[in-house]
Every structure is written in structure tokens, then in C-alpha cells.
N, C-alpha and C positions, 0 to 999 in steps of 0.2 A: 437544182440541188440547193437546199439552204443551210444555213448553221447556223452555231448554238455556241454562247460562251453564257459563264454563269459572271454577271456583276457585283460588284460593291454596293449596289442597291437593297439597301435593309438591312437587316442583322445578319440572316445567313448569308446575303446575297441573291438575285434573283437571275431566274435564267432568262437568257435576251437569246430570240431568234428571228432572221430576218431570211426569206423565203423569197423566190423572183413569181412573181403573177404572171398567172394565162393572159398572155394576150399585151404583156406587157410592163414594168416597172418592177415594182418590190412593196414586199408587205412585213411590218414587223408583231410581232407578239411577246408577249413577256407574261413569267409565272412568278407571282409573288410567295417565296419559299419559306415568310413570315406567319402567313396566312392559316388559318388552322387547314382548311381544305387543300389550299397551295394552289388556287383558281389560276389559269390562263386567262390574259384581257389581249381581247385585240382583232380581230388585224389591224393595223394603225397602216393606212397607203403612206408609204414612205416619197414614193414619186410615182407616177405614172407616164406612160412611154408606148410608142409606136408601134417597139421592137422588143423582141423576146430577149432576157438575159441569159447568156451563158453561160457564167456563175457567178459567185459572192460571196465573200471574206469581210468578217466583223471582228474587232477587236474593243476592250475601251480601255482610253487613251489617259495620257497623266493631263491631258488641256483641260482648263473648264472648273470649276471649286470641286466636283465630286471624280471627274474625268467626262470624257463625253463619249457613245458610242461613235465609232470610225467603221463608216464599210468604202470597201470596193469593189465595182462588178464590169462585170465585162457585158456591153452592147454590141451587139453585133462583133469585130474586132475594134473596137474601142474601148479602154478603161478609163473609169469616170470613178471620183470621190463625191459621197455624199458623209454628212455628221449632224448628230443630235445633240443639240444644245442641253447639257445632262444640269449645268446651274439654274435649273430652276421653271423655263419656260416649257421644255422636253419637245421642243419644237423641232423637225427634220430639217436640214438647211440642204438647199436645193444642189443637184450634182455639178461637179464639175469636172471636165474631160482634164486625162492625165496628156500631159507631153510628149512626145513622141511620134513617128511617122511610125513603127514594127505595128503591125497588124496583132492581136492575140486572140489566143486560142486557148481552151479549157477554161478552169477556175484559177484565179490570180487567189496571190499570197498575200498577208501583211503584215508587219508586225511596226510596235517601235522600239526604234532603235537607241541605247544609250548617246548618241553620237550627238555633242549639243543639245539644243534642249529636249530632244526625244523626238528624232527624224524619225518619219514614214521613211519605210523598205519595201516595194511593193515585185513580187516575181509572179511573172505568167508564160505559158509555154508559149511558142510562138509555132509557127504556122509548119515550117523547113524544120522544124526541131529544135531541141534546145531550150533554154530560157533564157526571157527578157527582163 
């Protein structure tokens, strides 16, 4: 399952959606809503991976001069951060597994949080029920 947030990219803003690959990793696209047609460019491989994703949660972030996209997805039972460098190079900066021994299950949450300089909050179901 993938999602869809609309950016601060352009005037009206553009839609950002990042999608998990057969067979593997994540793909992102994006529709320039400036555009007179409102063209879709992409799929840009965001990372590529062994294992299927579970799910994936995008947000974007106050980090970065414009913000930068923030996802998180769930491998296997592992959730891992990746982010797009949104100042300028739009470079994907490679994942990095969250902390934690709780296994997770379904699609993780994200958001940020006013808490100091605008902490990640990340919830996912977990396995026995519940959230983590």
C-alpha cells in the first residue's frame, strides 16, 4: 500500500507519493500541480531491498531550507527511516533501522511532533496487538 501527501513544492504544492516495489524496496513519484497538464515524473527507486515492504508512511518535515520528505516502512518486522534531501540536491538518503527489539506489523504512523525541535513519533501495530 503506498501514500500520498501534497508538498510545499511549487505554488500550489505538489503531490509526493512513495509506493513499496515488487520484489522489493520503494518507489517514489511526484505530480507537478504548477504544470499546465499536472504531468506525473517518476518512479525515482528510493532504495532497493531483498524483502517486500509491509507498509509506508511519508510526511514532510520542518528539517532542510524547504522541509525534506520523511518516510517510514516496515521490512519484514523491522521499521527503518529513510529522507530526501528537499535543499536542493533531492537526493534519497539511504534507510536506517529504528530502535527497538518489538517486532511490527501492518503500516507504521508518523508524524512530527511540536516537542523540541519537531521529534519524529512513529506508531505501528505490533504483532500480540496493540501499538508500539
Amino acid at each position: 500500500m503506498g501514500f500520498l501527501i501534497q508538498s510545499n513544492h511549487g505554488t500550489v504544492g505538489n503531490f509526493e507519493v512513495v509506493v513499496p516495489r515488487v520484489g522489493g524496496g520503494m518507489d517514489h513519484w511526484w505530480r507537478s500541480n504548477d504544470a499546465p497538464a499536472a504531468p506525473w515524473k517518476g518512479p525515482t527507486i528510493v532504495f532497493g531491498s531483498a524483502n517486500d515492504l509491509g507498509g509506508v508512511t511519508l510526511i514532510q518535515s520542518s528539517f532542510g531550507p524547504v522541509g525534506n520528505l520523511e518516510v517510514v516502512v516496515r521490512e519484514g518486522g523491522q521499521l527503518a527511516h529513510c529522507w530526501r534531501d528537499d535543499g536542493g540536491t533531492f537526493r534519497w538518503r539511504q534507510r536506517t533501522a529504528l530502535p527497538g527489539s518489538a517486532a511490527a506489523t501492518g503500516s507504521p504512523a508518523l508524524i512530527q511532533s511540536t516537542y523540541g525541535a519537531g521529534t519524529f513519533e512513529v506508531v505501528a501495530p505490533l504483532p500480540g496487538g496493540g501499538l508500539g
